[in-house]
Residue, then its C-alpha position, 0 to 999 in steps of 0.5 A: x576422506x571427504x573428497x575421495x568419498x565425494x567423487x565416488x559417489x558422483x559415480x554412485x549417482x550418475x549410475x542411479x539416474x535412471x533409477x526410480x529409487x534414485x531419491x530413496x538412494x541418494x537419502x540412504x546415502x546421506x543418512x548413511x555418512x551421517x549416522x557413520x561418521x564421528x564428528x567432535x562436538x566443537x565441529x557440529x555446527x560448521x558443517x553444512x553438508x555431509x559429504x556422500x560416502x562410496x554407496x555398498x546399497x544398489x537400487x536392488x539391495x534389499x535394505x530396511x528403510x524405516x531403519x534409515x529413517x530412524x536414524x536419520x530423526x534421531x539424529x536430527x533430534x540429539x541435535x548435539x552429537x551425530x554418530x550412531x543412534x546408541x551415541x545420540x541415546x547417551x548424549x540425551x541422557x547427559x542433557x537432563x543433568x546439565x544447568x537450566x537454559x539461559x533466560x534471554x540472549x542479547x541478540x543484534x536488534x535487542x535482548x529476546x527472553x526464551x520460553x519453552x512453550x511453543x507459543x504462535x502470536x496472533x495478529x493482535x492482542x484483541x480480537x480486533x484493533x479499534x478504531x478512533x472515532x470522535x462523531x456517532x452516526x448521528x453527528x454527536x460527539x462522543x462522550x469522552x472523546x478525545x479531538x483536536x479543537x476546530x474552529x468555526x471558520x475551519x468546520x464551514x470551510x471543510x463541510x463546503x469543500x466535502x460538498x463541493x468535490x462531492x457536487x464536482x464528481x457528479x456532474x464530471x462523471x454525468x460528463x464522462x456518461x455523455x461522451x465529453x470526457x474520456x474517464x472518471x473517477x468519483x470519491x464518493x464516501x471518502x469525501x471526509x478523508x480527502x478534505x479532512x486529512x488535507x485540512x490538517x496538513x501544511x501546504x508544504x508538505x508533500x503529497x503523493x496521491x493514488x487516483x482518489x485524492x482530489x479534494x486534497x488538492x482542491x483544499x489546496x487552491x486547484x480551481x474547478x477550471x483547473x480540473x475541468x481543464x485536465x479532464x478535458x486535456x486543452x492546452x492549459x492542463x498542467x500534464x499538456x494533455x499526456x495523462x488521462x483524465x483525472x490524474x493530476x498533478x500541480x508544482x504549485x500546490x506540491x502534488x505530485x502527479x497521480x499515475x495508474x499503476x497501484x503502489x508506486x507513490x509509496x516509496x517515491x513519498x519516503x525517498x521524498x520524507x528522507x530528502x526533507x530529514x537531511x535538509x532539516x525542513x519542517x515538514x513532511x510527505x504524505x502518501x495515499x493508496x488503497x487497500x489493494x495498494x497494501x498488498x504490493x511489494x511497494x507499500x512493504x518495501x517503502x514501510x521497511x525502509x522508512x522505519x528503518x531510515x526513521x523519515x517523517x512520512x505519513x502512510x494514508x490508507x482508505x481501507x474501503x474494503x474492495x480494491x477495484x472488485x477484490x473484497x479485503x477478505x480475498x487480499x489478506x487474513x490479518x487484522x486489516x492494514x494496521x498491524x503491517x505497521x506494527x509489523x515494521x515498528x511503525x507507529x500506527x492508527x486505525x481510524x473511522x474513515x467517515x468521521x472528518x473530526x477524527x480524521x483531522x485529530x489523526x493527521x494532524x497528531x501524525x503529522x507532529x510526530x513525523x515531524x517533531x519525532x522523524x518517525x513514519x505514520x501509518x494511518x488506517x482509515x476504515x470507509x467504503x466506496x460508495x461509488x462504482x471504482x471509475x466509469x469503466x466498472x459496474x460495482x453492482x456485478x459484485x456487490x449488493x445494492x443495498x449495501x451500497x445504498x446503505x453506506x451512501x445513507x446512514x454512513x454518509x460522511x457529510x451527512x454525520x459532518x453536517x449535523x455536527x456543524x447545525x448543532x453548533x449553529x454554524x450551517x443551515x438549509x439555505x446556506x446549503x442549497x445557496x452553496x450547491x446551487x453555486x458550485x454547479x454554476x461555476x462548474x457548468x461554466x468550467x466544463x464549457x469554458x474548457x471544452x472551447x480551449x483548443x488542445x496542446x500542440x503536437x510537438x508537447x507529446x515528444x518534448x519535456x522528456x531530453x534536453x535535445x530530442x533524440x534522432x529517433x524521436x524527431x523521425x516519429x514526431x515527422x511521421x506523425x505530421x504526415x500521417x495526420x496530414x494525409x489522413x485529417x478526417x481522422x484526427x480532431x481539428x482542435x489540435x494545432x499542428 
């Protein structure tokens, strides 16, 4: 009966094409075979479609469509026998006399317990998820705080390592601002989670960067010649002048190196975090990204996969609230970043972005658990950008000044460090001009040193990527030679041929 009903009603169908009641048809139609035909109990649930019956109603039939309708919801709500909305009465009827519904099911992933009430979940179970915090805005401890203990040494080696990025982004963006370099990019409010999270690393662990995790690698021992050389892209830039300034990347000092597009570090860090789990190493990888990287198909994709495969990766995001011109209220209406990892069954924290203590306590237990318990981490840290989001942008176009010059001020994460270490005893206000003073020595040294160095080679832009360069290759390699031969007045001299 199925097949001769189906092949009559292409017939039905193809005739109605035209016909502006062919949707109300074909739905009459559907209703119809439903509300008509007996199915046993035991069948209802493998069916998937009802076959469509030969049709007595053309378009011009008249025909009581809230019938059809009726029909059709009281079919769908017996939801255990469909024939005729008499027989679908009579089998409501005989649910008020069977057993209660059973309490939970052991479904695959765990036993979940049924409610009868429609109850919607909210993104969390407070208004707002805290945040972790160990230093007020004054730089006093907070009474009851819980903190990973630090040294002396350790507090004055991060304090100047915060000074010196944020000494090394003023100068390389006046730089960019006189023509010498190309682009720049400045981490200007998030020098505490640059030098803080990477204090609480291993330098074994792997890092991979978005484009504001310099003081990460300047922790790790990249010199100031070092990334005044890839600004400037001369031959002893690590990338041989392929990347754009301030996209680097150090073998050495186990940072992969940055690339432009947002998100793609991410599940590169936890295919590197599951790498590290079959060779039992004692170590972890560490990837940063912004809010507006939480908003890729990357970042959700890479939390999944590390949850579930459980690989020791610690997820880094600077919640600063604007993802290049986008405010956080125009990419999401959850509860920030911190409730996607619970979402994914990761272990998450929301942390004050501004305050080095706490970011150090953070990383450093997220980093224990990762390793010791071979689970992903997931770190918020709620900051701000006080800088404009590179050379190319003008923040002022979309956000107040005096927010801005709010958060340089009062929410100054060197500002709130520093009071912390002069309470202690550790800092001072000569020791603080003695340091600036010599960072920008050393940093007017590198750029002139790195302006006089001549640029890579023209044969580095087609090698390091086959073993032997291809034919189409070596032909654009030859091309180019002629081109700038022919025309040298257009190509700087600096660059050996």
């Amino acid at each position: 009966m199925a097949s001769s009903c189906f092949s009559k009603s292409k017939t039905i169908i193809m005739r109605n094409l035209k016909s502006k009641n062919f949707f109300m048809l074909g739905f009459i139609n559907h209703t119809y075979s439903i509300t008509n035909l007996q199915f046993p109990r035991h069948l209802l649930h493998t069916i998937s479609s009802p076959p469509l019956p030969v049709s007595n109603y053309a378009s011009s039939s008249p025909y009581n469509y809230s019938i059809a309708f009726s029909r059709c919801f009281a079919s769908v709500y017996g939801g255990r026998r469909l024939n005729t909305a008499t027989s679908v009465r009579n089998s409501v009827d005989q649910l008020s006399t069977e057993a209660p519904l059973q309490q939970d099911l052991d479904f695959p992933g765990g036993r979940v317990k049924f409610t009868p009430k429609p109850v919607f979940t909210s993104s969390s179970t407070e208004e707002r998820t805290p945040c972790y915090r160990v230093l007020n805005d004054n730089g006093q401890p907070i009474l009851d705080g819980d903190s990973v203990k630090i040294s002396k040494e350790l507090a004055v080696k991060m304090y100047t390592n915060m000074v010196t990025l944020q000494v090394m982004d003023t100068i390389f963006y006046e730089a960019q601002r006189q023509g010498r370099i190309s682009f720049y990019l400045t981490t200007i409010g998030e020098e505490a989670i640059n030098i803080a999270s990477a204090a609480a690393l291993n330098y074994n662990d792997f890092v991979f960067p978005q484009y504001r995790e310099p003081g990460v690698l300047l922790w790790r021992g990249f010199t100031l010649q070092d990334f005044a050389d890839q600004c400037f892209g001369n031959k002893n830039d690590n990338g041989k002048g392929r990347q754009m300034p301030i996209h680097y990347g150090s073998r050495k000092h186990n940072y992969f190196t940055v690339a432009s597009t947002v998100g793609t570090q991410i599940p590169h860090a936890v295919g590197a975090a599951y790498s590290l789990k079959m060779e039992k190493q004692d170590a972890c990888t560490v990837t940063y990204f912004g809010d507006g990287g939480s908003s890729t198909g990357d970042f959700h994709a890479a939390l999944n996969f590390a949850a579930v495969m459980e690989v020791p990766v610690i997820f880094f995001c600077r919640n600063n609230g604007w993802a290049i011109s986008t405010p956080i209220n125009d990419q999401l209406r959850s509860d920030g970043i911190v409730v996607r990892g619970k979402a994914y069954g990761v272990p998450s924290i929301r942390v004050d972005g501004n305050d080095a203590l706490a970011i150090y306590s953070a990383v450093h237990k997220a980093r224990k658990m990762a390793i010791e318990e071979q689970t992903p981490v997931l770190i918020e840290a709620l900051t701000y950008r006080a800088g404009h989001h590179s050379t190319s942008d003008d923040s002022t176009k979309y956000r107040p000044v005096d927010e801005i010059e709010r958060w340089r001020g009062d929410q100054n994460p060197l500002k709130r460090f520093r009071k912390w270490i002069e309470t202690k005893g550790w800092w001072s206000d000569e020791a603080e001009s003695e340091h600036r003073n010599g960072i920008r020595k050393q940093l007017s040294q590198a750029i002139q040193a790195a302006e006089r160095v001549e640029k890579p080679p023209i044969s580095d832009i087609f090698n390091d990527v086959y073993d032997i360069p291809s034919k189409n290759l070596t032909e654009q390699e030859a091309f180019l030679r002629r081109t700038i031969q022919k025309h040298a007045q257009d190509y700087p001299s600096n660059v050996p041929m």
